[in-house]
C-alpha positions as CSV (number, residue, x, y, z in Angstrom):
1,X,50.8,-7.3,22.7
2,X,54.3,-6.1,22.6
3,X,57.3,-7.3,20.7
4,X,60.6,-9.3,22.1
5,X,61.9,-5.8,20.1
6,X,59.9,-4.2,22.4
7,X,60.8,-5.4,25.5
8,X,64.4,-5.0,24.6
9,X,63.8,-1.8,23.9
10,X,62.1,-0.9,27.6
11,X,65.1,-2.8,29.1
12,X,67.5,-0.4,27.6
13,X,65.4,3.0,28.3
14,X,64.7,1.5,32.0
15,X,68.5,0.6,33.2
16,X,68.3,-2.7,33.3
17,X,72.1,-3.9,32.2
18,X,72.4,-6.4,29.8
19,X,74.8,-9.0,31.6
20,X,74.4,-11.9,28.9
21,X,74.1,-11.8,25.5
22,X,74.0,-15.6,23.8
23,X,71.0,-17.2,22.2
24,X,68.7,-14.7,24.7
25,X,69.3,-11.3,26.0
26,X,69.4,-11.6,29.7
27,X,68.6,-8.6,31.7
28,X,69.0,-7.4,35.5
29,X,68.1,-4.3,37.5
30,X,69.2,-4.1,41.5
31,X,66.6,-1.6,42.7
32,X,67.7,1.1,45.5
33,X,66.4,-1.4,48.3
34,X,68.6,-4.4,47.1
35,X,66.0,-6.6,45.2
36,X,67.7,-8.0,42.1
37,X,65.0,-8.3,39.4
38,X,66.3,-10.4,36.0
39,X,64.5,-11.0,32.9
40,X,65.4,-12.6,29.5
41,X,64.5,-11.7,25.9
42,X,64.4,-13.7,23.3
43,X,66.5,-12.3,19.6
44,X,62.7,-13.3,18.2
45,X,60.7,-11.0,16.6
46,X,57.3,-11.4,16.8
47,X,54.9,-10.5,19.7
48,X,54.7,-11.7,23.3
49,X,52.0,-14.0,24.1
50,X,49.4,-12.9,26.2
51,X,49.9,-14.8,29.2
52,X,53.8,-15.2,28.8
53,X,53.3,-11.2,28.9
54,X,51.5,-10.7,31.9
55,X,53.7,-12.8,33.8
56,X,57.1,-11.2,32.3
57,X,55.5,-7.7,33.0
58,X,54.0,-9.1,36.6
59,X,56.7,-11.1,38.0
60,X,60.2,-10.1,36.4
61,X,59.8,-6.9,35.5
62,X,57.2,-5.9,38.0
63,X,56.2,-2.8,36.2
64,X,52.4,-1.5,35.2
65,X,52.0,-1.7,31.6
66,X,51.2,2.1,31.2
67,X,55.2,2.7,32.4
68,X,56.1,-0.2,30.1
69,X,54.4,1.3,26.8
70,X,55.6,5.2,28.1
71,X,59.5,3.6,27.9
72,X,59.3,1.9,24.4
């Protein structure tokens, strides 16, 4: 499983823009056909949970996990 370090990381080499920084990192990306798509990161460093994973890679980043792990 990959890292909040890691995730960062992909959010950075992807474009996302990092639009607030407090306890979290908090991510966006406006895609060429409008959709806004956000995520958060925690300043943690261990490793993403399984299913807290799947869903952040599923539903806010919306990315297969092969692109993911090609970015960090």
């Amino acid at each position: 499983m990959p890292s909040w370090k890691d995730l960062k990381r992909f959010c950075d080499h992807d474009g996302w823009e990092l639009y607030k920084n407090t306890d979290h990192y908090f991510y966006r990306k406006t895609m060429d056909d409008g959709t806004l798509k956000r995520t958060k990161v925690s300043k943690g460093s261990g490793q993403i949970q399984s299913k807290l994973w799947r869903l952040i890679l599923q539903h806010q980043l919306q990315v297969e996990e092969g692109y993911f792990n090609k970015l960090i």
